[in-house]
C-alpha beads as a LAMMPS data file, in Angstrom:
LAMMPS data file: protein, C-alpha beads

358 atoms
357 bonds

1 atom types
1 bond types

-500.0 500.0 xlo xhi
-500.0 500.0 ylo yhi
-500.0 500.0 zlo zhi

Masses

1 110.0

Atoms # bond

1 1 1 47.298 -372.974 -137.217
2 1 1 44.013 -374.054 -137.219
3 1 1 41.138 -372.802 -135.104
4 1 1 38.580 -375.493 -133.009
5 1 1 35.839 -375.517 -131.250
6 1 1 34.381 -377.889 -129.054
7 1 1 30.566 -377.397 -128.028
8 1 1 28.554 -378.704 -125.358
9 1 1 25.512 -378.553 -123.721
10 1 1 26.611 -377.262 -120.413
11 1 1 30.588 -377.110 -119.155
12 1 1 29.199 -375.739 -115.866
13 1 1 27.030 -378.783 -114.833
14 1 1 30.465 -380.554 -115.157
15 1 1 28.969 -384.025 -116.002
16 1 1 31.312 -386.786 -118.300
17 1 1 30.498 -385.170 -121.696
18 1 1 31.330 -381.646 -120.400
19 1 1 34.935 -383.306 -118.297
20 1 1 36.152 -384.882 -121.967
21 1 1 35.362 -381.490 -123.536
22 1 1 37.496 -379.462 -120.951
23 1 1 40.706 -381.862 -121.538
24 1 1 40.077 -382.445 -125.010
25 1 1 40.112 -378.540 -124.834
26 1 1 43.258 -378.201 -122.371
27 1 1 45.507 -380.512 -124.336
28 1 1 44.661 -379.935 -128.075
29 1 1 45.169 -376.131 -127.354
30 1 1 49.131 -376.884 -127.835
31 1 1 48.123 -378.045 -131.130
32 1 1 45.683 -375.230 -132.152
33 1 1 43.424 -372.259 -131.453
34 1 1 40.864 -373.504 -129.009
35 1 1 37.148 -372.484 -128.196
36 1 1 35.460 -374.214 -125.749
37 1 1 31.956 -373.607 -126.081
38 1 1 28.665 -374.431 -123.745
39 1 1 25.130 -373.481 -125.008
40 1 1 23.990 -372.875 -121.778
41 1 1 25.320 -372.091 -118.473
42 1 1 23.129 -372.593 -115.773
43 1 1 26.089 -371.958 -112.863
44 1 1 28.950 -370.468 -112.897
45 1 1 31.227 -369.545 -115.853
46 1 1 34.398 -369.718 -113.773
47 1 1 33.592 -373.349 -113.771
48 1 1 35.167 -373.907 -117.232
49 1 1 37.812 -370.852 -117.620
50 1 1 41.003 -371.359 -118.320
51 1 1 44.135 -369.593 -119.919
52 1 1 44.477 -373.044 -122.222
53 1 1 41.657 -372.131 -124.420
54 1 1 39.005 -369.464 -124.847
55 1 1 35.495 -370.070 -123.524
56 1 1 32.545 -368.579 -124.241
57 1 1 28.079 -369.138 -123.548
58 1 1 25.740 -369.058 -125.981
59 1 1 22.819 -368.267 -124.115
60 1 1 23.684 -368.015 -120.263
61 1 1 20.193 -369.330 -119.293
62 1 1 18.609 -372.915 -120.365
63 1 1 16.256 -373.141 -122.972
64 1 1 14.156 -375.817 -125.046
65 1 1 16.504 -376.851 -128.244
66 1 1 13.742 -377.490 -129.761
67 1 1 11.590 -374.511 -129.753
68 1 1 13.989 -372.049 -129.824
69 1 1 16.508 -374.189 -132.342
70 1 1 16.796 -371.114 -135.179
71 1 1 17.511 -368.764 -132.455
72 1 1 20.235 -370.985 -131.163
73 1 1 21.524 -371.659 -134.186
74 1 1 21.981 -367.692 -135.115
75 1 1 23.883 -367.276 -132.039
76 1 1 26.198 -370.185 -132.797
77 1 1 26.796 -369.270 -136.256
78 1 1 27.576 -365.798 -135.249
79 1 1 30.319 -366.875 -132.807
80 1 1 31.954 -369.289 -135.840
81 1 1 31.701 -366.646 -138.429
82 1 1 33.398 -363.797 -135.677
83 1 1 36.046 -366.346 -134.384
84 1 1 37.091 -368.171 -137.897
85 1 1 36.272 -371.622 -136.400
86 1 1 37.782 -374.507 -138.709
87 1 1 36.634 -377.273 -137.084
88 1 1 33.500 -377.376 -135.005
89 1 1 33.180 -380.803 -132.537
90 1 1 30.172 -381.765 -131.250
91 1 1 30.376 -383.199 -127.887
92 1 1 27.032 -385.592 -127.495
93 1 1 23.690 -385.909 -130.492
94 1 1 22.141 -383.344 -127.813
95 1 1 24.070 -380.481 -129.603
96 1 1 24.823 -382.143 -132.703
97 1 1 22.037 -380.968 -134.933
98 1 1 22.690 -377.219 -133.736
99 1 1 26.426 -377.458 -134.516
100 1 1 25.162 -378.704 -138.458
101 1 1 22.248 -375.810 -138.817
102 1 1 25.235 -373.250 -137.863
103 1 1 27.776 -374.659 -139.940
104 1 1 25.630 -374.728 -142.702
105 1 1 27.088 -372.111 -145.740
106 1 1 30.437 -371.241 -144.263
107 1 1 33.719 -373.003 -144.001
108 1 1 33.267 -374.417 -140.820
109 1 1 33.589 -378.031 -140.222
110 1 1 31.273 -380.414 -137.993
111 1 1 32.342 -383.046 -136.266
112 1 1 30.179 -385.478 -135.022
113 1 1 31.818 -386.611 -131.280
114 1 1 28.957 -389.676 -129.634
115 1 1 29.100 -389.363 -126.111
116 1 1 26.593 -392.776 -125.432
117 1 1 26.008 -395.215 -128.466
118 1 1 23.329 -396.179 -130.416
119 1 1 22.172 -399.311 -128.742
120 1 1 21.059 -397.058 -125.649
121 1 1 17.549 -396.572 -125.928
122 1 1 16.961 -394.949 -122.490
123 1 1 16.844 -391.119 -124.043
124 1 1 13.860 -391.742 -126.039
125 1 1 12.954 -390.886 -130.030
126 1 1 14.362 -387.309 -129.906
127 1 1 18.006 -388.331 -129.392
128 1 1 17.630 -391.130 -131.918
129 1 1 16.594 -388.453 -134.866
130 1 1 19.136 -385.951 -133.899
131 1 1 21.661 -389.363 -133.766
132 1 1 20.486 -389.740 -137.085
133 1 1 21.124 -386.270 -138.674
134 1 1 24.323 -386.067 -137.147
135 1 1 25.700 -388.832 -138.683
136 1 1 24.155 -388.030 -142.195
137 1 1 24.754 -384.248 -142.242
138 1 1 27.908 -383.828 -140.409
139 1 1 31.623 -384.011 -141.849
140 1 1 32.845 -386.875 -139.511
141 1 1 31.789 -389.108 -137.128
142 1 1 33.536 -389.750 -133.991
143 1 1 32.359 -393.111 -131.754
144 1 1 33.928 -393.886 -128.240
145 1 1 34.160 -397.703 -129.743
146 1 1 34.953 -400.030 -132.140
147 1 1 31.695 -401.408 -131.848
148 1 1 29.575 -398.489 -132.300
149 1 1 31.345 -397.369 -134.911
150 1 1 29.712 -400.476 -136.965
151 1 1 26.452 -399.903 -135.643
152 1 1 26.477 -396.328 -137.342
153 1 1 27.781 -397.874 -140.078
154 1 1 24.899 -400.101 -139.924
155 1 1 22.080 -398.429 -138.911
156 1 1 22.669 -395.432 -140.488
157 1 1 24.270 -396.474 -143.456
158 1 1 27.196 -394.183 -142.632
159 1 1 30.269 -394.219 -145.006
160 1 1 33.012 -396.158 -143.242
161 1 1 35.518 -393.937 -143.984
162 1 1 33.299 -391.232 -141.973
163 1 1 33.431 -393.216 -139.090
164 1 1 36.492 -393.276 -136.603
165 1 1 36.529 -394.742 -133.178
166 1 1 38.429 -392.385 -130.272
167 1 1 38.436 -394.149 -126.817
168 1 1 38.616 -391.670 -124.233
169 1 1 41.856 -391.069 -121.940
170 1 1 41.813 -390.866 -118.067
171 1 1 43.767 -388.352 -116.102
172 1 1 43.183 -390.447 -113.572
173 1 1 46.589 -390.889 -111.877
174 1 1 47.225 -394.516 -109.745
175 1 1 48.842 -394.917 -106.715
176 1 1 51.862 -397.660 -107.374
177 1 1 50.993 -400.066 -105.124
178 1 1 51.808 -403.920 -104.940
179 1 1 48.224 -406.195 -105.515
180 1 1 47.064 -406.639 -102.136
181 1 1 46.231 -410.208 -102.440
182 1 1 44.812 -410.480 -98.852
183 1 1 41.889 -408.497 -99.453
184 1 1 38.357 -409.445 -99.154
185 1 1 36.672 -406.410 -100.338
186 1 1 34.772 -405.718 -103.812
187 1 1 34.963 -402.345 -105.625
188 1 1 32.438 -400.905 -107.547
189 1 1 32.386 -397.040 -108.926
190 1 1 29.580 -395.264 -111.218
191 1 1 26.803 -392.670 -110.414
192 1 1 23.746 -394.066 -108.454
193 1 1 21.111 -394.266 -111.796
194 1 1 19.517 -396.929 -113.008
195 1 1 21.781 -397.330 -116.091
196 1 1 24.529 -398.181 -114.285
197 1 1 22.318 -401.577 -113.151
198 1 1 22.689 -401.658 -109.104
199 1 1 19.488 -403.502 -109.573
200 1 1 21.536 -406.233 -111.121
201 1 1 23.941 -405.935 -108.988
202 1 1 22.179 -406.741 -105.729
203 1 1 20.983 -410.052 -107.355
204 1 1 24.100 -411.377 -107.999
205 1 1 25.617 -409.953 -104.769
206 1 1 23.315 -411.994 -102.787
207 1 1 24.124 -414.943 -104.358
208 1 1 27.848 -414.383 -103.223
209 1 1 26.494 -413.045 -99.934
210 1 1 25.244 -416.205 -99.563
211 1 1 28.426 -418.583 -99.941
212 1 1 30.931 -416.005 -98.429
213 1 1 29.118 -413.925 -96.204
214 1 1 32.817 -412.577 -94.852
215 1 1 33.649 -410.692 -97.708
216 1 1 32.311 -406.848 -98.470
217 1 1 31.103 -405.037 -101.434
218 1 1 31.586 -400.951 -101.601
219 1 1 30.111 -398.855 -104.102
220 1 1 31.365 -395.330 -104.707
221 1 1 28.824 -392.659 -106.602
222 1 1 26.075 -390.440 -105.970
223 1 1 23.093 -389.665 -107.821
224 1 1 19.126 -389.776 -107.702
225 1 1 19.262 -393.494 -107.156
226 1 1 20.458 -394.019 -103.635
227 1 1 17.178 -394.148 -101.593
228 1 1 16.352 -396.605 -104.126
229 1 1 19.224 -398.592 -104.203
230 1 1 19.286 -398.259 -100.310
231 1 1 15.877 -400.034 -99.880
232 1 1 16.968 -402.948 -102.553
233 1 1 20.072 -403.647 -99.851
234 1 1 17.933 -403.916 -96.814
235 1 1 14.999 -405.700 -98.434
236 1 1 17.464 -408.662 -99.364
237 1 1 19.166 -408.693 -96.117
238 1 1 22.233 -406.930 -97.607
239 1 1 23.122 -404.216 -95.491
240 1 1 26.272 -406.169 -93.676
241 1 1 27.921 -406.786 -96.938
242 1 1 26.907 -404.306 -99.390
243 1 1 28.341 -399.951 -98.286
244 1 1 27.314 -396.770 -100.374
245 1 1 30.516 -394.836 -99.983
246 1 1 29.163 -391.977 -101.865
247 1 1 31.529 -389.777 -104.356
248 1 1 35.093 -389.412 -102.546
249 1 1 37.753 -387.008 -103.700
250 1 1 40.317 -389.783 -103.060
251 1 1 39.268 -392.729 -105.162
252 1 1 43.311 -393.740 -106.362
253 1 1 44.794 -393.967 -103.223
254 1 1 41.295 -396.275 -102.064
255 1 1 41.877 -399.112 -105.061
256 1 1 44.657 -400.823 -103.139
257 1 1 42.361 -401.422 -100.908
258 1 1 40.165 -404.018 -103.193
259 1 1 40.678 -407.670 -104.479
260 1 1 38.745 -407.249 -107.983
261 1 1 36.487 -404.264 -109.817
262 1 1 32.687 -405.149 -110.914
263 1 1 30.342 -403.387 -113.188
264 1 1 26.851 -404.082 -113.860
265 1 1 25.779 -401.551 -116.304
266 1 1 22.714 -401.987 -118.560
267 1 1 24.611 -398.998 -120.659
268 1 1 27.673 -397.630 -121.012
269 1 1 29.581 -394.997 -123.474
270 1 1 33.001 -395.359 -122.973
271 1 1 33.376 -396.703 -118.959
272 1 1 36.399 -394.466 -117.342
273 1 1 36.148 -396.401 -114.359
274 1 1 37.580 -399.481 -116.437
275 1 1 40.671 -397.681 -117.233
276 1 1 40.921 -396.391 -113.618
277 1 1 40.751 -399.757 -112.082
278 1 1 42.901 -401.692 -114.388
279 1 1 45.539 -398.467 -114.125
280 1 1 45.538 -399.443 -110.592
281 1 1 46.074 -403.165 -111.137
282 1 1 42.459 -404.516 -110.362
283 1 1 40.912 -407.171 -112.047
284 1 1 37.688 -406.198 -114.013
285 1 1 34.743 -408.282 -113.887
286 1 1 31.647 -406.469 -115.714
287 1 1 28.580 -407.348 -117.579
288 1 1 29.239 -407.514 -121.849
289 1 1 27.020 -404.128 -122.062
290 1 1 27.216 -401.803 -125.173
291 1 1 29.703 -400.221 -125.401
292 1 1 33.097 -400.482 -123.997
293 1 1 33.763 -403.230 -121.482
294 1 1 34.743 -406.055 -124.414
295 1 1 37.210 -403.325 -126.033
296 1 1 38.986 -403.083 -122.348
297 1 1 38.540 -406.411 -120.805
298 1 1 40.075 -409.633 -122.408
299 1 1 38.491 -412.130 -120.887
300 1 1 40.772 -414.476 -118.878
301 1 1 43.498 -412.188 -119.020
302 1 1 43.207 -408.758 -117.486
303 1 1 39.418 -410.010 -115.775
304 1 1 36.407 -411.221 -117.047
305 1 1 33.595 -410.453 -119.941
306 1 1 29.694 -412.119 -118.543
307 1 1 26.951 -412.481 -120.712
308 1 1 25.194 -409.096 -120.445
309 1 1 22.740 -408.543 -117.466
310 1 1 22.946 -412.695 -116.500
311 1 1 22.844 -412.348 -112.585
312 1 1 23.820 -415.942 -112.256
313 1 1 27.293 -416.174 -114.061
314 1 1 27.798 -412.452 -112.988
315 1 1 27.695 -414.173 -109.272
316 1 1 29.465 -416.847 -110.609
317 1 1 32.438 -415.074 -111.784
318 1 1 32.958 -412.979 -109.005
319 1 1 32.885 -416.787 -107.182
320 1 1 35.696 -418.184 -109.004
321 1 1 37.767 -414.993 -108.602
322 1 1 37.382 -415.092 -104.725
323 1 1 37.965 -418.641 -105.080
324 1 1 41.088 -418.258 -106.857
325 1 1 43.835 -415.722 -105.491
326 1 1 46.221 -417.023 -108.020
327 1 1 43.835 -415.898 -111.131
328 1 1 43.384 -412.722 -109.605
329 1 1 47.078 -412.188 -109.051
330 1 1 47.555 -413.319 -112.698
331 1 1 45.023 -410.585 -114.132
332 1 1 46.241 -408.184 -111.549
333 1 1 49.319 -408.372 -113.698
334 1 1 47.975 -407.927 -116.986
335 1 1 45.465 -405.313 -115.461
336 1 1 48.006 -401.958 -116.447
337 1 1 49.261 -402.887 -119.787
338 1 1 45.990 -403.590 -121.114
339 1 1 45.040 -400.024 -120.873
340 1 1 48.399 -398.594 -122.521
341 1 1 46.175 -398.293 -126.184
342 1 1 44.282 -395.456 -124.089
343 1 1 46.971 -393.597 -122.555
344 1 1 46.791 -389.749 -123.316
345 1 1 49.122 -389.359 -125.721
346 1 1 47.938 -392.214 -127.875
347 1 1 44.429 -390.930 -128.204
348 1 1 45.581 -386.911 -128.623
349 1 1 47.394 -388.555 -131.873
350 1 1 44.413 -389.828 -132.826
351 1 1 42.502 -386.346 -132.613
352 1 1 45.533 -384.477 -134.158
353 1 1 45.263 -386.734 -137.203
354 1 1 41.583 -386.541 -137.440
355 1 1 42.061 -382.407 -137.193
356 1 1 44.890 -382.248 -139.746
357 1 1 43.167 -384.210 -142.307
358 1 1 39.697 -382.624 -142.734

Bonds

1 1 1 2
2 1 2 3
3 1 3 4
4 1 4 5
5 1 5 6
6 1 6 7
7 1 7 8
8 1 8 9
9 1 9 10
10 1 10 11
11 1 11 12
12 1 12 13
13 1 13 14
14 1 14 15
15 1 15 16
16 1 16 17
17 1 17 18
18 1 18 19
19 1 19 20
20 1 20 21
21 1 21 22
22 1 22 23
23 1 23 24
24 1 24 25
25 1 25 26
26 1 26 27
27 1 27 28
28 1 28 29
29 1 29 30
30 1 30 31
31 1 31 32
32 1 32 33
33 1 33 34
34 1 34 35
35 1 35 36
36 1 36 37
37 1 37 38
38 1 38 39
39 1 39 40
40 1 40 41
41 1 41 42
42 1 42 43
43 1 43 44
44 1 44 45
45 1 45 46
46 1 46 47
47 1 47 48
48 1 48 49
49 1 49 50
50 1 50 51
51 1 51 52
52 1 52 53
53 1 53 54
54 1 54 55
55 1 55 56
56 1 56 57
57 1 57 58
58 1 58 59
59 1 59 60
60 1 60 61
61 1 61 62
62 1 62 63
63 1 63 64
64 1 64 65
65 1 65 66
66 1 66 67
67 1 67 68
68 1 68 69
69 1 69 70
70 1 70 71
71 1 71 72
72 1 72 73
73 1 73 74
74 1 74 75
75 1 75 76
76 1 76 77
77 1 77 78
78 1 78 79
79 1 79 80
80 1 80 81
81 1 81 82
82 1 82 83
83 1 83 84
84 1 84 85
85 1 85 86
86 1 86 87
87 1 87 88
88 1 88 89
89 1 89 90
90 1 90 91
91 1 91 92
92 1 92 93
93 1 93 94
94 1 94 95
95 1 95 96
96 1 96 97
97 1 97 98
98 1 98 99
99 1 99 100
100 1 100 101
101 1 101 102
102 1 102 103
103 1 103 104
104 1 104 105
105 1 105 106
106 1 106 107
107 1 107 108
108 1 108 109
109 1 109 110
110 1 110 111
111 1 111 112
112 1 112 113
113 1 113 114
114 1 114 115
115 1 115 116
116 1 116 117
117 1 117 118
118 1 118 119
119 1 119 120
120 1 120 121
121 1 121 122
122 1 122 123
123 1 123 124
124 1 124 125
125 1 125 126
126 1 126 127
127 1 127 128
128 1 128 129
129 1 129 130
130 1 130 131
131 1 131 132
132 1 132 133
133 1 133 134
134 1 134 135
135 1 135 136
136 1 136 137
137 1 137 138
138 1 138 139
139 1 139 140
140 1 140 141
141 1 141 142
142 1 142 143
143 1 143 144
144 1 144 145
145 1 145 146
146 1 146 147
147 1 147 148
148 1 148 149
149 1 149 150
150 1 150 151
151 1 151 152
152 1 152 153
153 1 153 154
154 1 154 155
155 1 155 156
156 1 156 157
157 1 157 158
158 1 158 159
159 1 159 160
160 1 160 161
161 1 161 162
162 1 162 163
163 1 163 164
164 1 164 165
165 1 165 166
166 1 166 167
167 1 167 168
168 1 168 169
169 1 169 170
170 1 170 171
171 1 171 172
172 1 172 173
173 1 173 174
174 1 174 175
175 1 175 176
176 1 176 177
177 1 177 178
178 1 178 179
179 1 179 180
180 1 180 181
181 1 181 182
182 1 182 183
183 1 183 184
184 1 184 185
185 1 185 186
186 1 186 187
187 1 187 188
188 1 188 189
189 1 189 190
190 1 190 191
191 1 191 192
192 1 192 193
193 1 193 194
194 1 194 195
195 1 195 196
196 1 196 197
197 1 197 198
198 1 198 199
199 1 199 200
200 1 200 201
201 1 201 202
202 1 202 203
203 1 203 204
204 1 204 205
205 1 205 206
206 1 206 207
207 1 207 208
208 1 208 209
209 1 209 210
210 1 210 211
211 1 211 212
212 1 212 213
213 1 213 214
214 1 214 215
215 1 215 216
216 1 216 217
217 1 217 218
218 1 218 219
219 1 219 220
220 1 220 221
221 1 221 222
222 1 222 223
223 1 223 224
224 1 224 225
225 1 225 226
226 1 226 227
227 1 227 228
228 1 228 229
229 1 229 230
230 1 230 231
231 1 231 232
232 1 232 233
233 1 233 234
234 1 234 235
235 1 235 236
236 1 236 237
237 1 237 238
238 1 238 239
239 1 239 240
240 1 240 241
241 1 241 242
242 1 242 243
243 1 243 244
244 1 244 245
245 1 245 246
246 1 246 247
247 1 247 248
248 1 248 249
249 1 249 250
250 1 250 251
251 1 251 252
252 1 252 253
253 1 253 254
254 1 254 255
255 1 255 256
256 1 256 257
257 1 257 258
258 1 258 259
259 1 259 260
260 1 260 261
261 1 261 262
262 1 262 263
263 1 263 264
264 1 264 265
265 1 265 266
266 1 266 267
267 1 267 268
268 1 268 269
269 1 269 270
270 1 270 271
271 1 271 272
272 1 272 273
273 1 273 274
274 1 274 275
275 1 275 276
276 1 276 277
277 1 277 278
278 1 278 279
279 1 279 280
280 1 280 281
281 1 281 282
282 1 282 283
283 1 283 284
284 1 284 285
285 1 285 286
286 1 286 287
287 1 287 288
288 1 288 289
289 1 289 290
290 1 290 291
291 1 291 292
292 1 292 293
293 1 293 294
294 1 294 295
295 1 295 296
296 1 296 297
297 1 297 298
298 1 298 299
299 1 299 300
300 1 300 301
301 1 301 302
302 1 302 303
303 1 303 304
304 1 304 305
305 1 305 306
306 1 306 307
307 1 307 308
308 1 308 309
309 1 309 310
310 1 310 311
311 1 311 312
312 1 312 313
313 1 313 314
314 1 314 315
315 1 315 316
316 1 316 317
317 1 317 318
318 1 318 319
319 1 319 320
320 1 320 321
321 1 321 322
322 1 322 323
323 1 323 324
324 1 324 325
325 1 325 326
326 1 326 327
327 1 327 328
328 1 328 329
329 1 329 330
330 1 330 331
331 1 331 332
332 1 332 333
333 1 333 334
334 1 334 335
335 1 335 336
336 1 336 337
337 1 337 338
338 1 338 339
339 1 339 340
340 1 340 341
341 1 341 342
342 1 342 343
343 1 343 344
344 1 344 345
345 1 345 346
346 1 346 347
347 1 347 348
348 1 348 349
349 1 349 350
350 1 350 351
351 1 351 352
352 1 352 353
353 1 353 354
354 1 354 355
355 1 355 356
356 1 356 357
357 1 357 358
């Protein structure tokens, strides 16, 4: 049986990176020996235990990578070395290039696992380098999409056979409900930052505002954003149609609530949400942002693909769907089966094949 590892930055910050670590680490442990390992842990440890897999900090408090990379790197090597790690998976290009230095002159493994894509600029020159190293000095690259998967093979002249593209899988479990076609109400879920493009959002929304003013637009998330976002609502008049909701606990039994899903991202990695709303029979419309929306919307079928960050046909669309019960009945019924390619068990196969032959 072989032995894994899967390292992060920090499992007890619990952001998206660090949630796909802990089930990639929960379900692959019934196919191997699993480590789960965070360089830092700035709260608690007991956030990430579990009798699944084995987990274990580098270096309890946070440090700069940069300045104290060697150091790092000791540590991590160390813990490969005393544990017989086969494969070593780095989760994001944040931890990538420490993974490689540690790796370096023993048996271990590295794969490559990017958490974002390379079109997203927003991280600055740092990530791009260590984006770049990964994908020339580790054993295998691992993309959330199709997509990116090219641009490595593009940009960074990666070998396409070192290249495979792993969608991630949502535990996300929906309530089954019939499509409430009577509903009026707009659904939109993502973490209150700019990347996720509220900013975007409240332009188009006032140009449906405008032409059905009965209708209502929720948005569930927190994050640094909101004052921000809160002032954009009331400076265009908005606050009547357009609710912060904040993060709920409860999010699948509050779909069947909603007549159609938007997203406005300027970025995205792999969107979860998409899979959550279309598991819960909700047509998607979002914005054709790298990556991920075009891999799980088919435009016209399960909801609709706009031009990327075009206010107008973003408005538009979401028009034509309130115009159109019928459509959105249609998609509604396309809206589950279009996410069966991402179901758990068809993307731990994937892993499990990518483990068994390196």
């Amino acid at each position: 049986m072989k032995t894994i590892g899967l390292l992060v930055y920090d499992c007890s910050l619990v952001g998206g990176a660090e949630r796909v670590a802990m089930n990639m680490a929960k379900e692959l442990s019934s196919f191997y020996k699993v480590h789960l390992i965070s360089l830092f842990s700035e709260r608690e440890k007991a956030l990430f235990e579990s009798d699944k897999y084995i987990s274990h900090v580098i270096n309890p408090e946070p440090l700069s990578i940069t300045k104290n990379f060697f150091k790092l790197s000791k540590k991590i090597k160390a813990y490969l070395k005393e544990n017989n790690i086969d494969v070593l998976f780095a989760i994001t290009a944040g931890v990538v290039t420490l993974a490689v230095k540690a790796a370096s002159g023993i048996k271990t493994k590295v794969v490559y696992c990017e958490h974002s894509n390379l079109e997203n600029r927003t991280y600055g020159k740092k990530h791009i380098l260590r984006q770049r190293l990964g994908a020339k000095f580790s054993h295998m690259v691992v993309t959330l999409t199709q997509r990116d998967k090219n641009n490595f093979i593009k940009m960074f002249r990666t070998p396409e056979n070192k290249v495979r593209a792993i969608g991630n899988w949502t535990e996300f479990k929906a309530l089954d409900n019939p499509y409430n076609i009577a509903s009026n109400k707009i659904i939109s879920v993502g973490r209150l930052e700019y990347v996720k493009g509220y900013d975007l959002l409240t332009k188009a929304a006032l140009k449906v505002y405008e032409k059905y003013p009965q209708w209502h637009w929720d948005i569930y998330g927190g994050g640094s954003y909101r004052e921000k976002i809160e002032s954009d609502i009331k400076e265009k008049g908005l606050e009547g149609f357009i609710t912060l909701k904040g993060s709920v606990s409860d999010l699948n039994k509050r779909y069947g609530d909603y007549s159609f899903f938007v997203q406005t991202s300027y970025y995205e990695g792999f969107p979860l949400t998409l899979l959550e709303a279309g598991k819960s029979g909700l047509p998607i419309i979002s914005f054709d942002c790298p990556t991920g929306p075009s891999e799980v919307i088919k435009s016209g079928v399960n909801g609709l693909l706009i031009e990327a960050y075009n206010t107008d046909k973003m408005a538009e669309a979401i028009i034509s769907l309130i115009e159109n019960s019928e459509q959105r009945l249609k998609m509604s019924e396309m809206a589950a089966s279009s996410i069966l390619p991402y179901e758990k068990e068809n993307i731990i196969g994937k892993w499990v094949d990518l483990i068994n032959n390196l």
